[in-house]
N, C-alpha and C positions, 0 to 999 in steps of 0.2 A: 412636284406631284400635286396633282389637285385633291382634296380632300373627298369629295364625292361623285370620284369617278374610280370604277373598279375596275384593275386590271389585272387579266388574264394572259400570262405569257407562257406559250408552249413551241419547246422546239424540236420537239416530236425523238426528243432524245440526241439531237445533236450536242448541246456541249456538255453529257456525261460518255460524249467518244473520245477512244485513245487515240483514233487513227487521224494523224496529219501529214500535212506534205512533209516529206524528210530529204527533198533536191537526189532521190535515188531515180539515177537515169544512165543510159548507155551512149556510149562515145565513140563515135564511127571515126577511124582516120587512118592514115596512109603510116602501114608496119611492112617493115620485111620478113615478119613472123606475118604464117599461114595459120585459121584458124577456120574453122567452120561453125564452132558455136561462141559466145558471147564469152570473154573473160573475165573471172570475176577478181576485182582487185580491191582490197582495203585499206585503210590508212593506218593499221600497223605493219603493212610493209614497207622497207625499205628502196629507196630508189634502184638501188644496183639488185633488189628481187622486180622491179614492177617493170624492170629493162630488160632484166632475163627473162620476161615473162610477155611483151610486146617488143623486144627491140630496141635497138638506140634508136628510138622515131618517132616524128612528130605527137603520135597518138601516144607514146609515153612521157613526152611535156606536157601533155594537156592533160594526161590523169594526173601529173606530180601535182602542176599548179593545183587542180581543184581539190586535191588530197589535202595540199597546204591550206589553202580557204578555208576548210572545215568538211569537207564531204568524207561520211563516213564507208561507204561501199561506193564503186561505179562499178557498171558491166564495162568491159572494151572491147570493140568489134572490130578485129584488125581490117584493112581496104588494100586489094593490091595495089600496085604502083602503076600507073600508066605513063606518066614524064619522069624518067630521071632527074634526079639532081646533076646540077653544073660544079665543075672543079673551075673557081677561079683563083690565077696565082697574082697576089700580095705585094710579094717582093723576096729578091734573092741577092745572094752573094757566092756565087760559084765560079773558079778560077780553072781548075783541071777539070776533076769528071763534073758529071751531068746527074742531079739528083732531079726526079718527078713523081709528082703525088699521082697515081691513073685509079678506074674506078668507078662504082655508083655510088655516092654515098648514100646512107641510108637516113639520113638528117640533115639541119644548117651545122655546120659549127667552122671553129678555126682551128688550121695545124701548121704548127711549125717545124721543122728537122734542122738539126743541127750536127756537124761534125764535132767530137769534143776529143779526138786523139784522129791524129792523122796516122792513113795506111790505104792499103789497097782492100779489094775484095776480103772477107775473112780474116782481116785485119786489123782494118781501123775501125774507130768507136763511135759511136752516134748515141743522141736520144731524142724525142720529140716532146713538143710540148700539146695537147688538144686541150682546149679551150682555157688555155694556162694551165692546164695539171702537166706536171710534169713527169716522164715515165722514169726506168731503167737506165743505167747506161747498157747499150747492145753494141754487140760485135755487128759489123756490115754482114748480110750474107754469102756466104759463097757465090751461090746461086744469084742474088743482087737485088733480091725480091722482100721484102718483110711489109707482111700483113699487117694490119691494124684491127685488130679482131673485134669482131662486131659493127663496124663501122664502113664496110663496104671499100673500103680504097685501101689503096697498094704503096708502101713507098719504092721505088723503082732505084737502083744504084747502078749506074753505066759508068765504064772511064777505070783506068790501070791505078788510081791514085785519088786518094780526098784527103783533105787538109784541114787541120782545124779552124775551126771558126767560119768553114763554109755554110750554107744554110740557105733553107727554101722556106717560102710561109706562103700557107694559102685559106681560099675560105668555098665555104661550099655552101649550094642552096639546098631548099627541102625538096624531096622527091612531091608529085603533084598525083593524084588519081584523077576520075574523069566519071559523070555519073552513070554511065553503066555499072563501072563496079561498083559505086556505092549502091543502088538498089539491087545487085546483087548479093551486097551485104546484106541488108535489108530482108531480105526471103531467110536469109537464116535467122535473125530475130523475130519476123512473123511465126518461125515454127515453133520457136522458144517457149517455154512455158513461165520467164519471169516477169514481176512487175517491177514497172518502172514509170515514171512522170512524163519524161520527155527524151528526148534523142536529140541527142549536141554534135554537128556534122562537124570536124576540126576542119582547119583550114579557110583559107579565103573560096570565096565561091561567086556564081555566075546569075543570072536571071534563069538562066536553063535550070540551072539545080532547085532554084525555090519554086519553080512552077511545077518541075514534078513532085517536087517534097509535097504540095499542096493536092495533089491528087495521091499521092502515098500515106496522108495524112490520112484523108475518106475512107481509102483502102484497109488500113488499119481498124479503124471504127466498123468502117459497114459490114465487111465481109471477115474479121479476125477479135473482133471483141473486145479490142485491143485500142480504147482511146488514149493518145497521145496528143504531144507538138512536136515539134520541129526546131532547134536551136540553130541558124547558121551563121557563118563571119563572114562579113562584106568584105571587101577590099581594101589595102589602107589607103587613106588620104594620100592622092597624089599633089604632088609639087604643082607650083601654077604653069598653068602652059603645056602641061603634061597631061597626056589621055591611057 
């Protein structure tokens, strides 16, 4: 500081404000929970409340992650689905009947089925494992069918006889949306009356989606009052050689 120079510092009352960024923002992604306003989720729920609450889907990986990081509210604005998720099978060990995983899945994950008491239909005894948890032992169905609840796929039992130690494993991708339905998401948060920083679109995305985001962005501001961003995720790094 110099001795004879006087200084005057006014910041017209900014740093006796309380109000600062707090990372509160809404999370667009692909649910198989239908929703027309924003959900609000905080971080003393539990994962098995914020799944019942969006889904086993994508959009509720992305709320757990940022719950974990520190974020204390998100809104989540479910997106319908427009691609299905893919069932790809692993690897097997089936000698009589015919065990298959059929289905949308409504996330990535892996499942495995196993036979752990050999029998026919109503019978014999199975359990699965999804993403290494392991379930129940269950009877086969009658019927040959047992659901996987909440998870969109079917395990399917065909065949007079299964044996122990047979077993199927598979892995499935994430279901994908498409930018119509995200800016029709979108109209439901313009209507919305909460604040929020920015809008985080899950998922990998395209040059099509940031070019509208950036006219959605304007939209936002000029005609709804409503300054925002836009957070999107690229693509991952492909392999060399690979497009």
């Amino acid at each position: 500081m110099l001795s004879d120079v006087k200084h005057t510092i006014t910041d017209f009352g900014i740093g006796s404000s309380v109000t600062k960024g707090e990372g509160l923002h809404i999370k667009v992604g692909v649910s198989n929970i239908k929703s027309d306003v924003p959900i609000t989720i905080t971080d003393n729920m539990t994962n098995d409340e914020i799944r019942e609450k969006v889904g086993n889907s994508p959009l509720a990986d992305g709320l757990i992650d940022s719950l974990f990081g520190g974020c204390k509210t998100i809104y989540a604005m479910p997106v319908k689905v427009a691609e299905d998720g893919a069932i790809k099978e692993e690897s097997k060990n089936l000698t009589t009947g015919t065990i298959a995983i059929e289905g949308k899945p409504t996330n990535a994950f892996k499942l495995k089925v196993v036979v752990v008491n050999s029998g026919a239909l109503n019978v014999g005894i199975f359990k699965y494992y999804l993403n290494g948890l392991e379930s129940d032992e269950l009877t086969i169905p009658q019927n040959g069918t047992y659901s996987v609840d909440g998870y969109g796929v079917n395990i399917k039992f065909t065949g007079d006889n299964f044996v122990k130690d047979e077993y199927i494993e598979v892995s499935t991708t994430r279901p994908k949306t498409n930018i119509a339905n995200i800016l029709q998401a979108l109209e439901y948060v313009k209507k919305s009356s909460l604040n929020f920083e920015f809008i985080h679109i899950l998922g990998e995305s395209e040059k099509e989606v940031w070019s509208s985001l950036v006219v959605e962005e304007q939209n936002f501001f000029d005609k709804y009052k409503k300054p925002c961003i836009f957070v999107c995720e690229a693509r991952k790094i492909q392999e060399a050689g690979k497009h």
